[in-house]
Every structure is written in structure tokens, then in C-alpha cells.
C-alpha positions as CSV (number, residue, x, y, z in Angstrom):
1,X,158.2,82.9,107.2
2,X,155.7,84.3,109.8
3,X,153.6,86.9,108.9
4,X,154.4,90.5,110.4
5,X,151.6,91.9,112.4
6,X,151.3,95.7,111.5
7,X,150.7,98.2,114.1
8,X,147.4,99.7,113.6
9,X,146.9,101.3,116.8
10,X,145.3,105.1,116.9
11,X,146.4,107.4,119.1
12,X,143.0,108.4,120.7
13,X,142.9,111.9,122.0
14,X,142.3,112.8,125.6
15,X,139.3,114.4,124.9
16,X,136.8,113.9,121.7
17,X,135.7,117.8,119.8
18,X,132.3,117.9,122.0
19,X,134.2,117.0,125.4
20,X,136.6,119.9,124.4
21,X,133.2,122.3,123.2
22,X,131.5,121.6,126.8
23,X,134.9,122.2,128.8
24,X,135.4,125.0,126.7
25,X,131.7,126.8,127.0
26,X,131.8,125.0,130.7
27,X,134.3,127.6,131.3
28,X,133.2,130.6,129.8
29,X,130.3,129.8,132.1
30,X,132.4,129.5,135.1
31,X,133.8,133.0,134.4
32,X,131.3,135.1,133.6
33,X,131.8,135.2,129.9
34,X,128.1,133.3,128.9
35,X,125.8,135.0,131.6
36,X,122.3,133.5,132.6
37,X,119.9,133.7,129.7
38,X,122.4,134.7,127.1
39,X,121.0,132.5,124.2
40,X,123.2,130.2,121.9
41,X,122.2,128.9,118.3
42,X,124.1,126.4,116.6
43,X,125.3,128.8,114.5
44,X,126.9,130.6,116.9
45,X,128.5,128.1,118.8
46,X,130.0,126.7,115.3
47,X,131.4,130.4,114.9
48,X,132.9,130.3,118.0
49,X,134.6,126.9,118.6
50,X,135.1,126.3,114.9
51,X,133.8,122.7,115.2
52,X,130.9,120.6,113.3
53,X,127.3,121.0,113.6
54,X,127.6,117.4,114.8
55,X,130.0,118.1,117.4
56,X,128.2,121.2,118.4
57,X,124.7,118.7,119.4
58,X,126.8,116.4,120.9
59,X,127.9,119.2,123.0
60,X,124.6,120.9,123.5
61,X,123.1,118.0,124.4
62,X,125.6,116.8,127.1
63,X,125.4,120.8,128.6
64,X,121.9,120.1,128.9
65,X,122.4,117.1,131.2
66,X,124.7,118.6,133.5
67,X,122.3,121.7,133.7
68,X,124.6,124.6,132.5
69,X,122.2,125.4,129.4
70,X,118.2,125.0,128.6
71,X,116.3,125.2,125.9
72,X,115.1,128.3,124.4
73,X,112.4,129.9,122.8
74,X,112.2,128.9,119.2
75,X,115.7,127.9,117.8
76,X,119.0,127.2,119.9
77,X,119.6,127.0,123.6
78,X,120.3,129.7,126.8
79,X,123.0,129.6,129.6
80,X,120.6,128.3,132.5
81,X,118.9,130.8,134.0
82,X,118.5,129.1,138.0
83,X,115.3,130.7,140.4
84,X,115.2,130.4,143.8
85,X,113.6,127.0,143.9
86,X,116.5,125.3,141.7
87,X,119.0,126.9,143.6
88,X,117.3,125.8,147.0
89,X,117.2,122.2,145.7
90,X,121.3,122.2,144.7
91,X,122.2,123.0,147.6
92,X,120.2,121.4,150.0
93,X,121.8,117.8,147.9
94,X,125.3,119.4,148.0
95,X,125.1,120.0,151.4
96,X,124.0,116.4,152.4
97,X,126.5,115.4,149.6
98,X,129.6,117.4,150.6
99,X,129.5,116.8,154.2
100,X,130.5,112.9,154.1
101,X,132.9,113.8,151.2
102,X,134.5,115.7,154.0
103,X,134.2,113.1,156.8
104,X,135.4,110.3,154.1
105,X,138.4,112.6,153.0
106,X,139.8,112.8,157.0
107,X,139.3,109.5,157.0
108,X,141.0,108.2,153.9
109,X,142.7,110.8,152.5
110,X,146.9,110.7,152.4
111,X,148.9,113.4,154.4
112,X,150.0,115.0,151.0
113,X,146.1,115.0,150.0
114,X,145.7,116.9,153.2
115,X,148.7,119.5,152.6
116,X,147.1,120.4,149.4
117,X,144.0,121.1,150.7
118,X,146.1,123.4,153.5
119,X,147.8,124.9,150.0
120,X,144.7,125.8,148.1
121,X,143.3,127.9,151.3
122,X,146.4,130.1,151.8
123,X,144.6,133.9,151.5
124,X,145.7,136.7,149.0
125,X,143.9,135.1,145.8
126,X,142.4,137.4,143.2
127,X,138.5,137.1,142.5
128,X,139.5,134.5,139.4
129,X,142.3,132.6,141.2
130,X,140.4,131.6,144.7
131,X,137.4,130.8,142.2
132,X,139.9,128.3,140.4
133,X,141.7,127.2,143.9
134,X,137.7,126.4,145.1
135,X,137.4,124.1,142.0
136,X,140.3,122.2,142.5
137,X,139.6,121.9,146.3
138,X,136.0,120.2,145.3
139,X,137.8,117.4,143.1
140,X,140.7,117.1,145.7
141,X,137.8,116.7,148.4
142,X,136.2,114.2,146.2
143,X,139.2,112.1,145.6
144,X,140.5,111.7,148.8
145,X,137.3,110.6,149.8
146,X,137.6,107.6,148.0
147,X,134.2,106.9,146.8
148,X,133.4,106.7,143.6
149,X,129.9,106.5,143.8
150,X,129.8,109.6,145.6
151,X,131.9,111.4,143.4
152,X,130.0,110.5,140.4
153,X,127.1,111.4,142.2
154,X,128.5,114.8,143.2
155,X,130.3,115.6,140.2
156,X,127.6,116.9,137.7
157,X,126.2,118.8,140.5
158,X,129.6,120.9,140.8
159,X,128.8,122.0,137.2
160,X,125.7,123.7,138.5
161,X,127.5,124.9,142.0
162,X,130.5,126.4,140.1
163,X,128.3,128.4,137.7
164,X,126.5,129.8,141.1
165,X,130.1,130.6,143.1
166,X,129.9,133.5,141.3
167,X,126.8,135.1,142.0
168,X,127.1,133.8,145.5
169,X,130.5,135.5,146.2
170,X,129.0,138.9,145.0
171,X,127.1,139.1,147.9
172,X,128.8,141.9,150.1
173,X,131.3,140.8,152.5
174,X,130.6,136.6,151.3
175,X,134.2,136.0,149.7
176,X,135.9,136.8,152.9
177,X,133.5,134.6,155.2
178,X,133.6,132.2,152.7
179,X,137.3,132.2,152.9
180,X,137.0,131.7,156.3
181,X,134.8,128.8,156.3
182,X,137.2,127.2,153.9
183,X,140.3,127.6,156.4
184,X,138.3,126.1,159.5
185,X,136.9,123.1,157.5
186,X,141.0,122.6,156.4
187,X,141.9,123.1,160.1
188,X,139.4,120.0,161.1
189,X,140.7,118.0,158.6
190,X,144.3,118.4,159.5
191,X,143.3,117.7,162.9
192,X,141.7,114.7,161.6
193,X,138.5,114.9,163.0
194,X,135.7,114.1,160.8
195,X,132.4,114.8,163.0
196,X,133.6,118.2,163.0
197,X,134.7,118.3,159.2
198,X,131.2,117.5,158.3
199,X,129.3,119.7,160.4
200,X,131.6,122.6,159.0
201,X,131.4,121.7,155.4
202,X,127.4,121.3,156.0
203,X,127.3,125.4,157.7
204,X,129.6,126.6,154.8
205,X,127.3,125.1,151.9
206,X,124.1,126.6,153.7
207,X,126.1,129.4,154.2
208,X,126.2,129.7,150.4
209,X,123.3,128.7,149.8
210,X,121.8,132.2,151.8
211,X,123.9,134.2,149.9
212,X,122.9,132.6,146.7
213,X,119.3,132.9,147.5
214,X,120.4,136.0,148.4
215,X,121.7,137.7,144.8
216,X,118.6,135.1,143.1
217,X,116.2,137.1,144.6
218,X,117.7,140.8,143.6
219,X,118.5,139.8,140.2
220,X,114.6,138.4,139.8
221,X,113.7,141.6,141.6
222,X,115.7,143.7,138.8
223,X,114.1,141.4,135.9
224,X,110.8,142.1,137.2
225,X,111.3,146.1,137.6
226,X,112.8,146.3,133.9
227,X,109.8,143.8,132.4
């Protein structure tokens, strides 16, 4: 009689605990929940997220590489706190970066890539919602581009850019420009033409990188008045 072979297969989950921690404190990030410079111990972190030490290094440590935390003085870690220089430096690569993701992306990209892009740009978003719509236009951009060396290349980066959106939109009269910029780079690419799509996509990233710079330099100025 032939042996039976037992099924010993584990359901692995989507995520492991310390992908989960970094979406989750990721997140809080992104939202303005963990500003600049507010400092995280272990402890902490372990309070929050109800998770292992382990997990919580793991987590830490993976943050670190994609630039959303830093070390800090004595024990535990800080949310990133970016100066002018950093933030010149991200954006001078995203724009080089994001300007063939949007010539690849007319030139690759499927019709219904296209008509999402056309969705995520309709106006009358809340603060929070066009920040969310602005994310899932960046990995949309990136996947239509079909290039994967690009988007790995890209991807961390976003980590940093999304924690800077922002700040950036804060700037007085930004969001609605910024809007704007976001509609005429869609209306290039639903025209198909890529020259055009990059040269947009390259003004609207220097065009947030200004404003950026912008709200850097006031919040350094504030820092330095309060020292």
C-alpha cells in the first residue's frame, strides 16, 4: 500500500510582524501622526504595535534603510528630521527618476492604466484623500512603466517623498498648483505624448521641490529662534 503523503504546507502570511510594524509606523509618518524629530525607543514602539522586541529591530532597522527614521541621541531612534541639503538631493534623483517613469508609462502603459491615472486627478479631494490618490498615482506611474529596475530604484525614494508631500503642500497656494500640474501631466499622457509627459513631470517635481525647500527653511528658521 503506498504511503500517503501528508500536507504540510503553511499558510505564509502576506506580510511578516515587522513588514506590518514599518507599514504601520510608515503610515503614521505619511500622516502626520510621528512628526520630524519625535523620538522612538523600543519600548515605545513595543507599547504601541504590541509586537516583540525582535520584530520591533527588524522593523527599526528596515525604517532606517528607507530613510523614514535616524538614530538618536542615546537610546532609540527619531522620525527623520530632512534639512535643506537632503531634501535638495531627493528631489533632484526623483526628478531625473520620475520623468522617464512618465515617458515609459505613455509608452507602455494599457488604456485602463491610463483611465485610472485620468480617475485619481478628478478635483474635490480632502487634504488626506488627494494625499492618498498622489500615492497610488506614484505606484500606478511606476507600473505602467514597465521597468522594474526603475521601480525598485524609485520605490524607496517614494518613502522619503511621501513623508515630504506634506510639508510641501503646506506651502500657501502649493496643493492647488500642484493639482494642476498633476492634471496637465495626465492630459499628455492621454494624448500619448511622452516628450511632453516628461518635461511636465520633470517642472512639477522641481516645482515641489521649491516649495519643499521652501517650508525646510521656515521650520529651521523657527528651530533656530526657539534654541
Amino acid at each position: 500500500m503506498p504511503e500517503t503523503r501528508p500536507d504540510l504546507r503553511i499558510d505564509r502570511p502576506a506580510e511578516t510582524v515587522p513588514q506590518l510594524v514599518v507599514r504601520r509606523v510608515r503610515q503614521a509618518i505619511l500622516e502626520g501622526a510621528l512628526l520630524p524629530g519625535r523620538r522612538l525607543t523600543e519600548r515605545e514602539l513595543m507599547e504601541l504595535t504590541g509586537v516583540s522586541r525582535t520584530s520591533i529591530r527588524e522593523a527599526v532597522l528596515h525604517l532606517q534603510t528607507l530613510g523614514l527614521v535616524e538614530t538618536s541621541g542615546g537610546r532609540g531612534v527619531r522620525v527623520a528630521v530632512l534639512g535643506s541639503d537632503d531634501v535638495r538631493q531627493v528631489y533632484e534623483v526623483r526628478a531625473a527618476l520620475e520623468s522617464e517613469a512618465a515617458s515609459l508609462f505613455v509608452q507602455r502603459a494599457t488604456d485602463s492604466e491610463v483611465l485610472e491615472l485620468v480617475k485619481l486627478t478628478r478635483p474635490g479631494k480632502s487634504d488626506d484623500d488627494q494625499l492618498t490618490a498622489i500615492y497610488h498615482f506614484d505606484e500606478l506611474l511606476l507600473a505602467g512603466a514597465r521597468n522594474a529596475l526603475l521601480e525598485s530604484t524609485l520605490a524607496p525614494l517614494h518613502a522619503r517623498i511621501h513623508a515630504l508631500r506634506r510639508l510641501s503642500l503646506s506651502t500657501p497656494g502649493r496643493r492647488e498648483k500642484s493639482d494642476q500640474e498633476y492634471r496637465d501631466l495626465v492630459a499628455a499622457i492621454t494624448d500619448r505624448n511622452a516628450d511632453r509627459a516628461a518635461g511636465l513631470a520633470r517642472a512639477h517635481v522641481d516645482a515641489a521641490k521649491e516649495a519643499a525647500l521652501s517650508a525646510i527653511a521656515k521650520l529651521e528658521e523657527e528651530r533656530a529662534s526657539g534654541a
